[in-house]
N, CA, C and O atoms as a CHARMM CRD file, in Angstrom:
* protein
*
  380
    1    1 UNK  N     72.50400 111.85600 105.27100 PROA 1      0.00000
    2    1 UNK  CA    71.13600 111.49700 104.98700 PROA 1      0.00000
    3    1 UNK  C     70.88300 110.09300 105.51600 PROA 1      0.00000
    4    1 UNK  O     71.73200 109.20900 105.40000 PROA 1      0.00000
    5    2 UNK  N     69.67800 109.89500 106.11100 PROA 2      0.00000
    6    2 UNK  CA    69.36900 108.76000 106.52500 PROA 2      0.00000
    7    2 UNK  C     68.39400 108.16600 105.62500 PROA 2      0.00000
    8    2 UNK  O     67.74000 108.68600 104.72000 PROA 2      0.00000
    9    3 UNK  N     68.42800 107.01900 106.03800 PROA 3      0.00000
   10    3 UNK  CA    66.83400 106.28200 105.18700 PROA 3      0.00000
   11    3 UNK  C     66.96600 106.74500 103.70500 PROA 3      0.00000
   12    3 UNK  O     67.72800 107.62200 103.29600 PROA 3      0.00000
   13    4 UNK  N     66.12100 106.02800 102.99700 PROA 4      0.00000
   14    4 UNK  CA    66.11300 106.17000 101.47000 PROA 4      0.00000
   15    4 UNK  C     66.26900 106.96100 100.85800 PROA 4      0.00000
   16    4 UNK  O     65.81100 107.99900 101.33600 PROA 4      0.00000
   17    5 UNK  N     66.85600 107.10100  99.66700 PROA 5      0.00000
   18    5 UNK  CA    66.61400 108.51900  98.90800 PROA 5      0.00000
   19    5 UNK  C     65.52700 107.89200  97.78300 PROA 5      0.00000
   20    5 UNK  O     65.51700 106.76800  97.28100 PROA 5      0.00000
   21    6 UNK  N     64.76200 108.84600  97.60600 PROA 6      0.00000
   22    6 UNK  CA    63.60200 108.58400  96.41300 PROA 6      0.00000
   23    6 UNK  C     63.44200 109.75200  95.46200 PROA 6      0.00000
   24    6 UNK  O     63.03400 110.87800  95.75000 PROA 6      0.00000
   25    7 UNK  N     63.78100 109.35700  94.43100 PROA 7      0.00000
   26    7 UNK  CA    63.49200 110.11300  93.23800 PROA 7      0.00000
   27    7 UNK  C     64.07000 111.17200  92.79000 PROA 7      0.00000
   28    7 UNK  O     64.26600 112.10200  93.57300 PROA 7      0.00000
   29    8 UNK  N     64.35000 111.24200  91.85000 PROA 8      0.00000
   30    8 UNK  CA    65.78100 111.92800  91.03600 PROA 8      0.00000
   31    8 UNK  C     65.71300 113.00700  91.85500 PROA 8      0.00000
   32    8 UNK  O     66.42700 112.41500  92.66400 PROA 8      0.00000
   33    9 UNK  N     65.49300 114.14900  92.44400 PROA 9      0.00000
   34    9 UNK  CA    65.72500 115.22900  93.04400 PROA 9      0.00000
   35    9 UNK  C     66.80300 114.93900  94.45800 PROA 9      0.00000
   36    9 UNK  O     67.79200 115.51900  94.90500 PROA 9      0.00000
   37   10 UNK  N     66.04200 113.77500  94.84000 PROA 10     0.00000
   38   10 UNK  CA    66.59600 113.52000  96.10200 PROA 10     0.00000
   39   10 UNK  C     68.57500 112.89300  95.58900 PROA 10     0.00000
   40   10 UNK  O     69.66900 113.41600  95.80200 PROA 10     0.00000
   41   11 UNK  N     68.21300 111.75700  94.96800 PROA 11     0.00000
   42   11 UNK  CA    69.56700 111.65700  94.06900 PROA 11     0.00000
   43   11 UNK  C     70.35500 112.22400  93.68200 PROA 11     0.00000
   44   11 UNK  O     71.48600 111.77900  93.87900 PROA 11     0.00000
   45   12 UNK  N     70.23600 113.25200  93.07200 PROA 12     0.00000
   46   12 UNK  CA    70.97200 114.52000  92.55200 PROA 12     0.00000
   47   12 UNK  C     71.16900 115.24200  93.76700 PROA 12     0.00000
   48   12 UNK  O     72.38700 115.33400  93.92400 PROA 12     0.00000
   49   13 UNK  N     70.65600 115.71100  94.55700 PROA 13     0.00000
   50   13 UNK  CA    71.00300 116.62900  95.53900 PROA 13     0.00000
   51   13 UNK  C     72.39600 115.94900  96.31800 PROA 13     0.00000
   52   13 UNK  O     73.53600 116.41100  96.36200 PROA 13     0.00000
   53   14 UNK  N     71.75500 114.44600  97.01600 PROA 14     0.00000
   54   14 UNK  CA    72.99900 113.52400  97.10100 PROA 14     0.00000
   55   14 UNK  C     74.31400 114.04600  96.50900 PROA 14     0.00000
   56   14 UNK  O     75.13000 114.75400  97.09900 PROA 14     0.00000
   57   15 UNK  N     74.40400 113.52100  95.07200 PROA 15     0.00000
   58   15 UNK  CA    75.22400 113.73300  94.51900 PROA 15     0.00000
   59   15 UNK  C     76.38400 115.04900  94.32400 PROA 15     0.00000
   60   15 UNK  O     77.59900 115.12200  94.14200 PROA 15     0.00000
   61   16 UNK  N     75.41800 115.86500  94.45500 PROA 16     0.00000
   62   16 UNK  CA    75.78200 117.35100  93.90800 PROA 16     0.00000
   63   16 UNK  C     76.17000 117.81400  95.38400 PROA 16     0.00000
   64   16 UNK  O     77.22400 118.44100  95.27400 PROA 16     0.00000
   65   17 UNK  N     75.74300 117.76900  96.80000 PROA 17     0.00000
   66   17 UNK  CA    75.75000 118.47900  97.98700 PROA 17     0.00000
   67   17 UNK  C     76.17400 117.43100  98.57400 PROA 17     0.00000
   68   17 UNK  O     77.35100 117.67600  98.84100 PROA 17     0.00000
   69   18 UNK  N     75.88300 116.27300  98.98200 PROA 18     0.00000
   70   18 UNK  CA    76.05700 115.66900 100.19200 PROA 18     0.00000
   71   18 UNK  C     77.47400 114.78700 100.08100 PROA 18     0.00000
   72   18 UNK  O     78.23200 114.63700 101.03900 PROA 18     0.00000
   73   19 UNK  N     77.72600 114.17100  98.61100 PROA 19     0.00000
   74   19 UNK  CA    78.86700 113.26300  98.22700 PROA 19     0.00000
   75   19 UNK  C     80.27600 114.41600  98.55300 PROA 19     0.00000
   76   19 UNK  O     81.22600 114.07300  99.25700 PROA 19     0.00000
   77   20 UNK  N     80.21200 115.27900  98.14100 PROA 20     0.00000
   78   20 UNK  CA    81.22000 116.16800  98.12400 PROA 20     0.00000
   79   20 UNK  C     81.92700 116.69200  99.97600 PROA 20     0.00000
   80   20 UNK  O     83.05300 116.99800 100.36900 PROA 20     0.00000
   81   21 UNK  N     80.77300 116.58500 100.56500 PROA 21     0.00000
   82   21 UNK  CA    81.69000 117.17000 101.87600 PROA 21     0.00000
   83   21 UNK  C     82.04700 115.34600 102.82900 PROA 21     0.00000
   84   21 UNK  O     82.50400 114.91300 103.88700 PROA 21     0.00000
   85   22 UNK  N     81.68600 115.05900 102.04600 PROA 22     0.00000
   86   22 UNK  CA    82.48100 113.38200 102.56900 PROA 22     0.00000
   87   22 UNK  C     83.77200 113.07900 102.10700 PROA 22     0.00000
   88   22 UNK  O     84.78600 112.78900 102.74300 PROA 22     0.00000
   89   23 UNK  N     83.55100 113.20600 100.73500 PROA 23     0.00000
   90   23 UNK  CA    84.89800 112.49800 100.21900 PROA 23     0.00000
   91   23 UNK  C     85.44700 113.84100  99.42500 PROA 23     0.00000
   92   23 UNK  O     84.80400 114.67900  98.79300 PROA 23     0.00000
   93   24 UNK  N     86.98600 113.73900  99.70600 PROA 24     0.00000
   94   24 UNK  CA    87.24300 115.29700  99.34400 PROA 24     0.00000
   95   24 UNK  C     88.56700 114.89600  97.97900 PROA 24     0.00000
   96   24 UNK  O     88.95900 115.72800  97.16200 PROA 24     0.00000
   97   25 UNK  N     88.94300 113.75300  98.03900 PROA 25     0.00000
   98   25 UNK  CA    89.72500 113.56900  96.17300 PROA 25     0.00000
   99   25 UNK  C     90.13600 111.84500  96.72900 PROA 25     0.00000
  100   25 UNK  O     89.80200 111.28000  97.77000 PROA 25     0.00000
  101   26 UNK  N     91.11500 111.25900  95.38300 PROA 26     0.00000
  102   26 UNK  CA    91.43100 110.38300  95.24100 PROA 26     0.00000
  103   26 UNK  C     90.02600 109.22000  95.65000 PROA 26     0.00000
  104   26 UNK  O     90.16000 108.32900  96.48800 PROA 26     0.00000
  105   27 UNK  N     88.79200 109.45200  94.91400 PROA 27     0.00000
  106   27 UNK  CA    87.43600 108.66600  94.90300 PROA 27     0.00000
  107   27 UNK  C     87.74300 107.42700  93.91300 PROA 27     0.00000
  108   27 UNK  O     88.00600 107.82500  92.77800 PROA 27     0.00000
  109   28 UNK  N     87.76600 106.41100  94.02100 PROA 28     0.00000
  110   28 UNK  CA    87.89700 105.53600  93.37100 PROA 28     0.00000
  111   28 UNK  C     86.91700 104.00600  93.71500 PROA 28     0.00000
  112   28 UNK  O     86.74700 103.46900  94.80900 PROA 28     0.00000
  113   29 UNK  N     86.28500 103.50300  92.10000 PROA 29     0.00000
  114   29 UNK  CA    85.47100 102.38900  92.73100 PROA 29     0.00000
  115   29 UNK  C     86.14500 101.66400  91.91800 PROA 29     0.00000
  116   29 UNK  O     86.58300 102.16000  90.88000 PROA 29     0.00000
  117   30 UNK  N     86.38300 100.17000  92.28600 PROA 30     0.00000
  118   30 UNK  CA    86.97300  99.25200  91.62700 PROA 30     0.00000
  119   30 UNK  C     86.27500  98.08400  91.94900 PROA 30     0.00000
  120   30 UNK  O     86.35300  97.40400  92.97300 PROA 30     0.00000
  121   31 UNK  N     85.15700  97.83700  90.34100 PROA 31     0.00000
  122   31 UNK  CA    84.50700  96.48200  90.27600 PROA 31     0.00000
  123   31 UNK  C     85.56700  95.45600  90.17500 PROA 31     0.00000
  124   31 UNK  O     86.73100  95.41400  89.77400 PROA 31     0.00000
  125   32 UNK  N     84.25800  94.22000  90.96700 PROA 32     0.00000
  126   32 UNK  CA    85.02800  93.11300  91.38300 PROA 32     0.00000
  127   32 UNK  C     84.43400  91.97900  90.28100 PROA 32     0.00000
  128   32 UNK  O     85.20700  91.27700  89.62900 PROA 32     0.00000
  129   33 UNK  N     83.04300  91.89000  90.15800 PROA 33     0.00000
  130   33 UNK  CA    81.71500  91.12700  89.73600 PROA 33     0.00000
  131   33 UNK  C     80.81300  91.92100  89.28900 PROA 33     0.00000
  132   33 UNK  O     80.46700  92.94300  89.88200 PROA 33     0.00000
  133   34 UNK  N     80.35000  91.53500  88.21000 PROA 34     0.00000
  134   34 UNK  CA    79.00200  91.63000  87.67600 PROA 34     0.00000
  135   34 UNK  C     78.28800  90.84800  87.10700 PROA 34     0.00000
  136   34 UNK  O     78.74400  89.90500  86.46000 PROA 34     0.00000
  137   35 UNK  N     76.92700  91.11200  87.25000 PROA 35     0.00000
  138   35 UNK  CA    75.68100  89.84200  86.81800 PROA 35     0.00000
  139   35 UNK  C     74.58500  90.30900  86.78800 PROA 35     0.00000
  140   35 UNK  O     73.92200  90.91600  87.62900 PROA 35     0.00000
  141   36 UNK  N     74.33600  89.90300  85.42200 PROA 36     0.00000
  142   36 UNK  CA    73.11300  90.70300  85.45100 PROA 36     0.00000
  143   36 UNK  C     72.13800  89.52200  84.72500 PROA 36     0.00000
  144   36 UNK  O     72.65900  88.50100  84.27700 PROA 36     0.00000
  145   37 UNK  N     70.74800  89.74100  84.65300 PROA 37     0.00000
  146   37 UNK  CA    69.27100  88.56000  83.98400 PROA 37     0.00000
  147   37 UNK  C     68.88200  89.26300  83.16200 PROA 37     0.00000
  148   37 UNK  O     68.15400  88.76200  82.30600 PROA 37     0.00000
  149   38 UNK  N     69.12500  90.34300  83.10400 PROA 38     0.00000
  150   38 UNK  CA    68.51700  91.51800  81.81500 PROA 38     0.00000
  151   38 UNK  C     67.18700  91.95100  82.59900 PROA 38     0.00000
  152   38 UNK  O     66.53700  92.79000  81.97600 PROA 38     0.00000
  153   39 UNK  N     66.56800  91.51100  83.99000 PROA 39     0.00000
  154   39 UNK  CA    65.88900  92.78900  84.54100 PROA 39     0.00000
  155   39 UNK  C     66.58100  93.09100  85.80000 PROA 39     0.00000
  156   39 UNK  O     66.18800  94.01500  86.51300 PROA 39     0.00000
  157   40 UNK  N     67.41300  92.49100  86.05600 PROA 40     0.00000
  158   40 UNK  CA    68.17100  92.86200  87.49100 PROA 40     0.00000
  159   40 UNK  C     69.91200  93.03500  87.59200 PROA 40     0.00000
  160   40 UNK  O     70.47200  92.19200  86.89000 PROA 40     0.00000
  161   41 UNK  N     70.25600  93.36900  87.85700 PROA 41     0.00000
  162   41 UNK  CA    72.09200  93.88200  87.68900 PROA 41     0.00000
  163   41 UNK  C     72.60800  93.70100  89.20200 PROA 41     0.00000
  164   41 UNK  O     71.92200  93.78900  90.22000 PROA 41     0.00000
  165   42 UNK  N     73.93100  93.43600  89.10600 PROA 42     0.00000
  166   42 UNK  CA    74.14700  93.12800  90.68200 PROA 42     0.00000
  167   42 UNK  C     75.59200  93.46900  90.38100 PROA 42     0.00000
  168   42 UNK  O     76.01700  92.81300  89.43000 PROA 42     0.00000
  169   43 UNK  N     76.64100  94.46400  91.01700 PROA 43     0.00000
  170   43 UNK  CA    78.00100  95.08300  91.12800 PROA 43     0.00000
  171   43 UNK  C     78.50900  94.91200  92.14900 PROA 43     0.00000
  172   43 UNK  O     78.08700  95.75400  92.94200 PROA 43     0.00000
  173   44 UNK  N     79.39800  94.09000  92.70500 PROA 44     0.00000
  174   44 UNK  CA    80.32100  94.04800  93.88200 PROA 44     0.00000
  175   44 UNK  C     81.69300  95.06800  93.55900 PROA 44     0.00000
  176   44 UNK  O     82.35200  94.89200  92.53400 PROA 44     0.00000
  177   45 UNK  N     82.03700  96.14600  94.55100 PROA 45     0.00000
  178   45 UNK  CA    83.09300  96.63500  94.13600 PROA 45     0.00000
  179   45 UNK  C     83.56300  97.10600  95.44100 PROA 45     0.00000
  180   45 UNK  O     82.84400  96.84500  96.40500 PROA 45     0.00000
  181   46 UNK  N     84.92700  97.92100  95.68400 PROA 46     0.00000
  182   46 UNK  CA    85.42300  98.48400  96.59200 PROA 46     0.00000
  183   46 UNK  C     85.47100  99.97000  96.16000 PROA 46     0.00000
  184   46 UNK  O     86.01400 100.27900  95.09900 PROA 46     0.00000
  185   47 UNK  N     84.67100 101.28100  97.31600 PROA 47     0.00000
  186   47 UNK  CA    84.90300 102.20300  97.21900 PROA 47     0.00000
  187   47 UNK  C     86.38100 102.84500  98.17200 PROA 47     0.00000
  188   47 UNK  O     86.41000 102.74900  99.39900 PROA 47     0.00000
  189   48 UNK  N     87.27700 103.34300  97.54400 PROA 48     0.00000
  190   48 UNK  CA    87.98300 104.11200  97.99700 PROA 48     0.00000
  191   48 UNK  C     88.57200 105.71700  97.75400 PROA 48     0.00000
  192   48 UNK  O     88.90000 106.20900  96.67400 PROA 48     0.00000
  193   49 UNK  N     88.59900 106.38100  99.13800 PROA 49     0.00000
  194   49 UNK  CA    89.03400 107.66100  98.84900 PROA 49     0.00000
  195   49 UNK  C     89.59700 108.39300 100.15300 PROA 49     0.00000
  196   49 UNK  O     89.69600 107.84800 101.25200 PROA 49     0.00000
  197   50 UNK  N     89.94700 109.69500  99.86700 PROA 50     0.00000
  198   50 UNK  CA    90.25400 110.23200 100.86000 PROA 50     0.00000
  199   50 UNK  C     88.65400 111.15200 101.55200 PROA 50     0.00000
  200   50 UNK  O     87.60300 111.40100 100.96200 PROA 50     0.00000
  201   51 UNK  N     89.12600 111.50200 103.17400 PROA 51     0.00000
  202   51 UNK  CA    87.78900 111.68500 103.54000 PROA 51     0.00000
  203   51 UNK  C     88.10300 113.34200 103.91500 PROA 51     0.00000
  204   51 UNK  O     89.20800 113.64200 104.36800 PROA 51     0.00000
  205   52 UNK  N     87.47300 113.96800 103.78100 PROA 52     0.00000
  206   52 UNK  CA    87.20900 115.39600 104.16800 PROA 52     0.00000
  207   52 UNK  C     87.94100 115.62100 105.72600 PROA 52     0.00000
  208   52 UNK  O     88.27100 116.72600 106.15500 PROA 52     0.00000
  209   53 UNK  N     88.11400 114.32800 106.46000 PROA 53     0.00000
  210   53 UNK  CA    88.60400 114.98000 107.39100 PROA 53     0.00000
  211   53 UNK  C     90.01600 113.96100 107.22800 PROA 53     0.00000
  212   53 UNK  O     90.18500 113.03000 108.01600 PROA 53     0.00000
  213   54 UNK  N     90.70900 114.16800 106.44300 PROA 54     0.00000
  214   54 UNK  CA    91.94800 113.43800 105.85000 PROA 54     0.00000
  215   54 UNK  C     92.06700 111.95400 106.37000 PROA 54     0.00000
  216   54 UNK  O     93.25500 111.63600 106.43400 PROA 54     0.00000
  217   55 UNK  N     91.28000 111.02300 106.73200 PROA 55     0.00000
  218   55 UNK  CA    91.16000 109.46600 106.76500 PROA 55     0.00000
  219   55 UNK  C     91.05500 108.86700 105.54200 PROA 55     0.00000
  220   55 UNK  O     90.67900 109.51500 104.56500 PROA 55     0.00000
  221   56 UNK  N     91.32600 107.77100 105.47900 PROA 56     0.00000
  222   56 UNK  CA    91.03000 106.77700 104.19700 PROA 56     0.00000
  223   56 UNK  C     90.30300 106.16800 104.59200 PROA 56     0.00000
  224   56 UNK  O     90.02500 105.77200 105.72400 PROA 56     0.00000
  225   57 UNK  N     89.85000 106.01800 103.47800 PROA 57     0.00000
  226   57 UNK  CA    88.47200 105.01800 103.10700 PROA 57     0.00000
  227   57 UNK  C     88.27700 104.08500 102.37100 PROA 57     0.00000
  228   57 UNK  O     88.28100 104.33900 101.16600 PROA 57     0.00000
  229   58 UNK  N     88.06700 102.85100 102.75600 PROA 58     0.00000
  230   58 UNK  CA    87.92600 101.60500 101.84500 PROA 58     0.00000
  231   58 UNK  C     86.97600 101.16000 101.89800 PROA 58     0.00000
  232   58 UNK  O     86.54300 102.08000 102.59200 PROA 58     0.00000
  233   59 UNK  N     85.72800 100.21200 101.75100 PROA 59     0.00000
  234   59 UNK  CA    84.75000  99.67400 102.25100 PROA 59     0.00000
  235   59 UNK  C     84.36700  99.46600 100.65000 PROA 59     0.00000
  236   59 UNK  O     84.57800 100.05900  99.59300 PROA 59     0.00000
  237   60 UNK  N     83.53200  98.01900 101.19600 PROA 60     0.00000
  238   60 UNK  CA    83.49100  97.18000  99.98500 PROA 60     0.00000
  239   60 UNK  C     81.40600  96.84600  99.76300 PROA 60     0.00000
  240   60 UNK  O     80.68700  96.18200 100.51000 PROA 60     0.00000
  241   61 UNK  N     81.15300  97.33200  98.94600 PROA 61     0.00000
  242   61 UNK  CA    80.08700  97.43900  98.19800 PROA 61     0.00000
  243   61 UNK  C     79.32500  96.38000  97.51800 PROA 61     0.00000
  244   61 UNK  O     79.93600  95.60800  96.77800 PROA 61     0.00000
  245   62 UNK  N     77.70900  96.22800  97.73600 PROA 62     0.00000
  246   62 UNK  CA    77.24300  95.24800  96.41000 PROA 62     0.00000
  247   62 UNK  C     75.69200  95.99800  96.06200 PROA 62     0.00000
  248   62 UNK  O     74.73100  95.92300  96.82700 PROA 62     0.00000
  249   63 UNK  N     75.68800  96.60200  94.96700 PROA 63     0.00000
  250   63 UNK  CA    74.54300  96.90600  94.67400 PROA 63     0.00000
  251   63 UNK  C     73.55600  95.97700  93.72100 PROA 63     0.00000
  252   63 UNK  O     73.98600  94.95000  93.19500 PROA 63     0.00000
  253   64 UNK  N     72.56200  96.30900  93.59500 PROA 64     0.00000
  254   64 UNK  CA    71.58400  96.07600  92.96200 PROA 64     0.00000
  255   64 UNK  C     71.00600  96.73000  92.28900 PROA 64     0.00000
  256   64 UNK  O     70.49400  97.65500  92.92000 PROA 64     0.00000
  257   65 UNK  N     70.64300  96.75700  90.50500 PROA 65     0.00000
  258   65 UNK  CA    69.72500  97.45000  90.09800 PROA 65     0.00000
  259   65 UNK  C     69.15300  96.62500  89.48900 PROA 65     0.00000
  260   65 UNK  O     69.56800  95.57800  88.99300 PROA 65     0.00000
  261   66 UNK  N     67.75500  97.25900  89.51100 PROA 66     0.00000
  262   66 UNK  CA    66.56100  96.68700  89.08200 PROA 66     0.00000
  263   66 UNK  C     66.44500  97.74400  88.18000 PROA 66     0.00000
  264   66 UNK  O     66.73600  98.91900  88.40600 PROA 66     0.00000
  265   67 UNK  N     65.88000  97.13600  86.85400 PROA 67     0.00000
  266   67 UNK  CA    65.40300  97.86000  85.66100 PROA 67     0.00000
  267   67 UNK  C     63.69200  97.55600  85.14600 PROA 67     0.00000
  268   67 UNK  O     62.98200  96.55400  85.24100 PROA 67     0.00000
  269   68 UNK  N     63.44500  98.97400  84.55500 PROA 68     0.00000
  270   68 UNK  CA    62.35100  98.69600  83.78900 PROA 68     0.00000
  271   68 UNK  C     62.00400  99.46300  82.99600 PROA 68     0.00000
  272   68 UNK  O     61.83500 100.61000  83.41000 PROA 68     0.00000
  273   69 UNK  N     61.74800  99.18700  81.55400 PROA 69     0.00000
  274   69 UNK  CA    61.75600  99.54800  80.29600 PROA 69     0.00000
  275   69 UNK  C     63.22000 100.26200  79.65800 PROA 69     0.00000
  276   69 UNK  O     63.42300 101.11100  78.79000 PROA 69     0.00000
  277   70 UNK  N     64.10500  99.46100  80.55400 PROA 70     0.00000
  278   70 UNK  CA    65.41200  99.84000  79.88000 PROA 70     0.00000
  279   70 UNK  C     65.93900 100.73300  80.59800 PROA 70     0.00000
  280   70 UNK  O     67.03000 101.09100  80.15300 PROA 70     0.00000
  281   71 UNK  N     65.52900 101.39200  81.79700 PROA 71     0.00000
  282   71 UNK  CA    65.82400 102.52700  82.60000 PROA 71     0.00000
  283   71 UNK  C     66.14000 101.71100  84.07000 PROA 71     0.00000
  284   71 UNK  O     65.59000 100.67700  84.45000 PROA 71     0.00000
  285   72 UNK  N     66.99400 102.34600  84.64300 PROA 72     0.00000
  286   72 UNK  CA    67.10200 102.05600  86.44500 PROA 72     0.00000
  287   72 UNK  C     65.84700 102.26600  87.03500 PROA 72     0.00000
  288   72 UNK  O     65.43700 103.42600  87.00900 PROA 72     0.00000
  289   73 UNK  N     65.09500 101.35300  87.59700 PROA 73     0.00000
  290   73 UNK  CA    64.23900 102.01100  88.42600 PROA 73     0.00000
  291   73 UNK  C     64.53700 101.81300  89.90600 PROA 73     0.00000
  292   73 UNK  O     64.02000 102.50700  90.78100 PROA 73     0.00000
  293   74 UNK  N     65.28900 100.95400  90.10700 PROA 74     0.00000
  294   74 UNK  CA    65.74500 101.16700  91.64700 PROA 74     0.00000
  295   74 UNK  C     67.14800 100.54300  92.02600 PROA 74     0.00000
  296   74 UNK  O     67.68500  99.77900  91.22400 PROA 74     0.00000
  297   75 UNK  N     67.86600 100.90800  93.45300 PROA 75     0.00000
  298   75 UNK  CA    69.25000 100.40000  93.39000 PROA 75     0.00000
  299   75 UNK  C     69.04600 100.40100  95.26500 PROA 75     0.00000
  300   75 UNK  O     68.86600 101.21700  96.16900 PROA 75     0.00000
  301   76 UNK  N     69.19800  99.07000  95.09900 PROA 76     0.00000
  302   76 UNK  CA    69.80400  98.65700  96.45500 PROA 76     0.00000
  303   76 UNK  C     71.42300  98.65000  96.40500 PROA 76     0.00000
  304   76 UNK  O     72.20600  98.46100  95.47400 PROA 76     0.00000
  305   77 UNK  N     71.65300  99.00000  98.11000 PROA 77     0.00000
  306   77 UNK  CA    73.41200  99.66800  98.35700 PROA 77     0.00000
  307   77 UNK  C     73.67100  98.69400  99.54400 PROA 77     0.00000
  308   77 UNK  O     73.19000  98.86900 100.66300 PROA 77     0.00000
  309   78 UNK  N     74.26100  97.92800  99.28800 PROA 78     0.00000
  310   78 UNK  CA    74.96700  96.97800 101.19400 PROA 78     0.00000
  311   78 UNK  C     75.94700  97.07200 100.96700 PROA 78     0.00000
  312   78 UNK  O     76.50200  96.91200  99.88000 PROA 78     0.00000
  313   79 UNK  N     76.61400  97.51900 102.52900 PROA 79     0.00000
  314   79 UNK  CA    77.92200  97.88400 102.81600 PROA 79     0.00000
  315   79 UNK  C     77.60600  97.80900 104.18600 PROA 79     0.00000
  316   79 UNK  O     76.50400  97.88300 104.72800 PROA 79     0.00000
  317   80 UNK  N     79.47700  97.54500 104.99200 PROA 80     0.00000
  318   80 UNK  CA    79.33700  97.59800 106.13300 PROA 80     0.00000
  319   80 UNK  C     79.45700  99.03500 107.09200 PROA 80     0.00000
  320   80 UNK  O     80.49000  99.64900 107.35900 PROA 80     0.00000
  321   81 UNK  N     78.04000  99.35500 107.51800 PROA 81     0.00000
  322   81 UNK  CA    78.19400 100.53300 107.87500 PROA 81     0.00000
  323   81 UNK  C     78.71900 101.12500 109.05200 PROA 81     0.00000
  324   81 UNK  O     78.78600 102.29000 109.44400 PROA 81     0.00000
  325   82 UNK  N     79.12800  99.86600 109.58800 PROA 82     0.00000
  326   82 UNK  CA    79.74800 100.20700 110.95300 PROA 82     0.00000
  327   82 UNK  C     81.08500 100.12700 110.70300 PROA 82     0.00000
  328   82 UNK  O     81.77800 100.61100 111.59900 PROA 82     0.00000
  329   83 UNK  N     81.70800  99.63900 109.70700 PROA 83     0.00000
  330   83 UNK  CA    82.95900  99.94200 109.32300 PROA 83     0.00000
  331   83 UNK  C     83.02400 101.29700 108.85300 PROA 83     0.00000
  332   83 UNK  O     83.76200 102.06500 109.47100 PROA 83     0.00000
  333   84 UNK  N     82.13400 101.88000 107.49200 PROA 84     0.00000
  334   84 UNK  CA    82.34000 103.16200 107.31900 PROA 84     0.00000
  335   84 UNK  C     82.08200 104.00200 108.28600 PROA 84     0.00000
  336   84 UNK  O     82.74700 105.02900 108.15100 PROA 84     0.00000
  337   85 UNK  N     81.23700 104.01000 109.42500 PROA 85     0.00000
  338   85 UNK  CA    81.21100 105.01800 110.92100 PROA 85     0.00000
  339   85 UNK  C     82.08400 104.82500 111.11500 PROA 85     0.00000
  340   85 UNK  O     82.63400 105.86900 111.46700 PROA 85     0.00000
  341   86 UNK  N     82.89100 103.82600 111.13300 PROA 86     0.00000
  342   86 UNK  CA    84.61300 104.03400 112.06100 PROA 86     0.00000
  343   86 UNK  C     85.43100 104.75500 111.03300 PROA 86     0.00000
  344   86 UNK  O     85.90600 105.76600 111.55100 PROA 86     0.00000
  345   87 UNK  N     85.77600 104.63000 109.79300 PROA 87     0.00000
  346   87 UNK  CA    86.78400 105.05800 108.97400 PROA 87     0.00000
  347   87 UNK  C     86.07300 107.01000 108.97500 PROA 87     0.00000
  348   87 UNK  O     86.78100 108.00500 108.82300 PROA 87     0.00000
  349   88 UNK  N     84.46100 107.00100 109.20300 PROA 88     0.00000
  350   88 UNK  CA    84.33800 108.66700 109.37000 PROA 88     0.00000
  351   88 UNK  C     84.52300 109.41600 110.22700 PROA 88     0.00000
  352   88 UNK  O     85.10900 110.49800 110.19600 PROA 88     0.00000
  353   89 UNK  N     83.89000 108.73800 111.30300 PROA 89     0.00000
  354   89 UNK  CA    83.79800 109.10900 112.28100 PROA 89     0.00000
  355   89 UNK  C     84.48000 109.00900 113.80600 PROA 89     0.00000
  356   89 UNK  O     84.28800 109.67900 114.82000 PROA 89     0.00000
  357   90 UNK  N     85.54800 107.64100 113.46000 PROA 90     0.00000
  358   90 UNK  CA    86.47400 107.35600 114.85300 PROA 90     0.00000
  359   90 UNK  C     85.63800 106.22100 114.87700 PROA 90     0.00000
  360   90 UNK  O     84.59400 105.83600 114.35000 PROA 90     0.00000
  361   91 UNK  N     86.85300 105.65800 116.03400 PROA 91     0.00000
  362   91 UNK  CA    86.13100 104.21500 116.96100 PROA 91     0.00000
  363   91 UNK  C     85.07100 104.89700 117.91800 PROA 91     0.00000
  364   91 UNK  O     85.48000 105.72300 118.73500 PROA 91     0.00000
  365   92 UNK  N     83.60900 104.55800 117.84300 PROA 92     0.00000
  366   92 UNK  CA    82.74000 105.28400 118.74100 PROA 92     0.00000
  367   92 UNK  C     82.20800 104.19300 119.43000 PROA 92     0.00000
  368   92 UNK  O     81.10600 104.31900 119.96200 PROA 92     0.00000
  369   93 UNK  N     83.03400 102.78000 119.52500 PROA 93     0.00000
  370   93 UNK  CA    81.90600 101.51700 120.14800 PROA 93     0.00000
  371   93 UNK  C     82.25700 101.68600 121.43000 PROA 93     0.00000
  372   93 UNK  O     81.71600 100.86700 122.17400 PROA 93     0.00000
  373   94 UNK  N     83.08100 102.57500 122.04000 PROA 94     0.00000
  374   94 UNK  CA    83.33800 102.58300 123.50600 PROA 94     0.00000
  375   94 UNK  C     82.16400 103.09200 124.19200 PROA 94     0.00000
  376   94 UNK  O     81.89900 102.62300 125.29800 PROA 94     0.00000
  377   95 UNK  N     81.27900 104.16900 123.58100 PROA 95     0.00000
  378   95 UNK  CA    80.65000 105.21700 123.93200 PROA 95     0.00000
  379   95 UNK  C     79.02600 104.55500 124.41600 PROA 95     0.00000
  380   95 UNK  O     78.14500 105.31500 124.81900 PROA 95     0.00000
């Protein structure tokens, strides 16, 4: 999936269909930091796992959630994505 996901359907589908043919066991996130103001949350962590096409995967994470009325209402994701294209997909910078 490219570009944003918006709104619980899209999320869940993520979750339920798209997370699964990526990462196929040994999924592991290991927070580093957290901080939060009580309307904003911020998680640095490292995701690791094995990948569907038997590579490992490490790549290191910082999200953002923003809350309102006590609920998530949104979550920014930075990561380096040209590192995870290489750990999925091969070295493709020759191409």
């Amino acid at each position: 999936m490219t570009g944003p996901m918006v709104g619980r359907a899209a999320i869940v589908r993520f979750f339920a269909e798209d997370f699964p043919h990526l990462f196929a066991r040994d999924l592991d996130v290991a927070v580093h930091h957290l901080h939060s103001d009580g309307e904003r949350g911020v998680v640095e962590a490292t995701v690791t796992a094995t990948l569907t096409n038997g590579n490992h995967y490490a790549n290191d994470f910082c999200f953002v959630f923003e809350l309102q009325g006590g609920l998530i209402h949104r979550v920014r994701e930075y990561t380096d994505t040209a590192r995870g294209h290489r750990m999925v997909f091969g070295d493709v910078s020759q191409q």
